[in-house]
C-alpha positions, 0 to 999 in steps of 0.5 A: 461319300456313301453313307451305310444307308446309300450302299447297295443292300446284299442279302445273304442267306445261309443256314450256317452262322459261319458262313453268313459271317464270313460272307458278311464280312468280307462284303460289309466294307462296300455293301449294306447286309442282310442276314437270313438264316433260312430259306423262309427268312430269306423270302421274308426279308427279300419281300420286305426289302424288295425295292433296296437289295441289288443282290442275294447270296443264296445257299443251295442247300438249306433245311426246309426250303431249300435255295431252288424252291426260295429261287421258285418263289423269288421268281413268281413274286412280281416284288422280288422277280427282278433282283438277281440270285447268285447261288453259293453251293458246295456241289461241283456238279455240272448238272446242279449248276445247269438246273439252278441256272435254268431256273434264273440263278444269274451265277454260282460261286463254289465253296469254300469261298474264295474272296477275290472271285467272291468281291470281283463276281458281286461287284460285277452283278450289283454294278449291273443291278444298279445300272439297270435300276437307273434305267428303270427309273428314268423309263418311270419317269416324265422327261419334263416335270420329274414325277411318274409318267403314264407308264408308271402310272398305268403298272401302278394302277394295275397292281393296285387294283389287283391287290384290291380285287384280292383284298376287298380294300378300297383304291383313291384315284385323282385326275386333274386339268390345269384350267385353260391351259391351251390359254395359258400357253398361248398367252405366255409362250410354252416355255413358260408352260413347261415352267408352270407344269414343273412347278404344277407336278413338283407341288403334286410330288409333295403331297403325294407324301406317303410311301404308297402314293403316286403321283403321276403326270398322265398328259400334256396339263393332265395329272393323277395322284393314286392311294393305293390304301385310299385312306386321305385321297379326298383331304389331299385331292383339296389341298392340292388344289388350293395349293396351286392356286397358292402358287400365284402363277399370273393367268390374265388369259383364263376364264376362272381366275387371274392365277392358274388353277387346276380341276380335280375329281376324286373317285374312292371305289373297293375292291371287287373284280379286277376288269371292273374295278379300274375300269370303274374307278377310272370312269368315275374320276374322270366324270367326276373330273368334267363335273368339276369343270362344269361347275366352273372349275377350280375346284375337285369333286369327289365320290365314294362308293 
């Protein structure tokens, strides 16, 4: 059964208490509610949400802002682009209702609300919601080990370097090899490689345990772990490969040691200009990465600039 914290979330924002009461109430059976009671509040709790709410229901005329200009912003927000805005207006005006659907409204339902097309027209857009969030989530995703793919690595690192051009604040970056594991696969059988990157990326998934970190599997044996805020990357980036080695996979064909192991280089770079700054993190940790190897791998080594 769905709990209150599974239900797909519907903001409603609406300058008048009995409308959002009405609104809440009618949808509270099926549906997880925020309430915002104007258009600064609504940005507000959209931005903060972003990642949860498959729907808002957005009053058109609001003091201050007003729900056009809070569409305006939803749209030039990459947080909050996606999330689909139906307006909820009083108006009967063809030509209002075309500009809000210009501007990316994905439907208008007309006041006073009528319940049956309010639940059959919501229900419609959150199932569409949903499906595209699953869709958007598989593409994210490795096919074999389950973590974050290159693709999403990539949009991650790109967003990270952004803000940190922005901000001045430091990114993390980790690459890491598993050790001879051509070797390791011409020994065992490449099912069995599958196995040991499941379990390789699932142990990386683990200590990428904080809301903004990411971990990623970015080749064939390749891996990254990426801390947007920085802080920790050094103490995670050793765990990790201690970890692996205390997975005791058996490796009698590697050149290191009798169980798999992994290389690591760990770059931690502020933020100065954007083209620059990945470019420059990038480079680090992956010198950092072959310097690791060179010294007989089973290890990380890491730099701070």
């Amino acid at each position: 059964m769905m709990t209150a914290d599974d239900r797909p979330t519907i903001l409603i924002a609406d300058d008048e208490r009995l409308n959002r009461t009405l609104l809440a109430e009618l949808l509270q059976k099926d549906y997880r509610i925020l309430l915002a009671r104007d258009g600064v509040d609504a940005l507000e709790r959209a931005r903060a949400d972003a990642e949860r709410i498959a729907l808002i229901l957005l009053d058109v005329s609001m003091p201050g802002e007003s729900g056009y200009d809070v569409l305006r912003a939803l749209r030039g927000d990459e947080r909050t682009a996606g999330i689909s805005v139906i307006f909820i207006t009083g108006q009967s005006s063809e030509a209002d209702e075309e500009f809000g659907l210009r501007l990316g409204a994905v439907d208008y339902i007309h006041k006073p609300i009528r319940p049956a097309i309010l639940l059959a027209r919501v229900g419609n857009l959150v199932k569409l919601a949903m499906q595209k969030r699953d869709l958007e989530l598989v593409a994210q995703r490795d096919g074999l080990t389950g973590i974050a793919n290159r693709r999403h690595f990539d949009e991650a690192i790109d967003r990270a370097c952004r803000h940190a051009a922005r901000t001045g604040e430091p990114v993390g970056l980790a690459l890491f090899d598993i050790d001879h594991f051509k070797l390791y696969n011409d020994r065992y059988g490449h099912v069995a490689g599958d196995e040991a990157l499941r379990q390789v990326a699932q142990l990386l998934a683990r200590h990428a345990r904080r809301p903004y970190d990411i971990a990623a599997r970015i080749g064939g044996e390749e891996f990254a772990l990426l801390s947007p805020m920085g802080d920790g990357i050094v103490e995670l980036t050793d765990r990790f490969c201690e970890a692996v080695v205390g997975l005791r996979i058996p490796h009698e064909a590697s050149l290191t040691t009798a169980f798999l192991t992994v290389s690591g280089g760990t770059a931690l770079v502020a933020g100065a200009g954007y083209a620059d700054f990945r470019l420059r993190l990038v480079e680090q940790a992956d010198r950092l990465l072959y310097e690791a190897k060179s010294r007989g791998r089973n290890q990380a080594v890491h730099l701070d600039s």
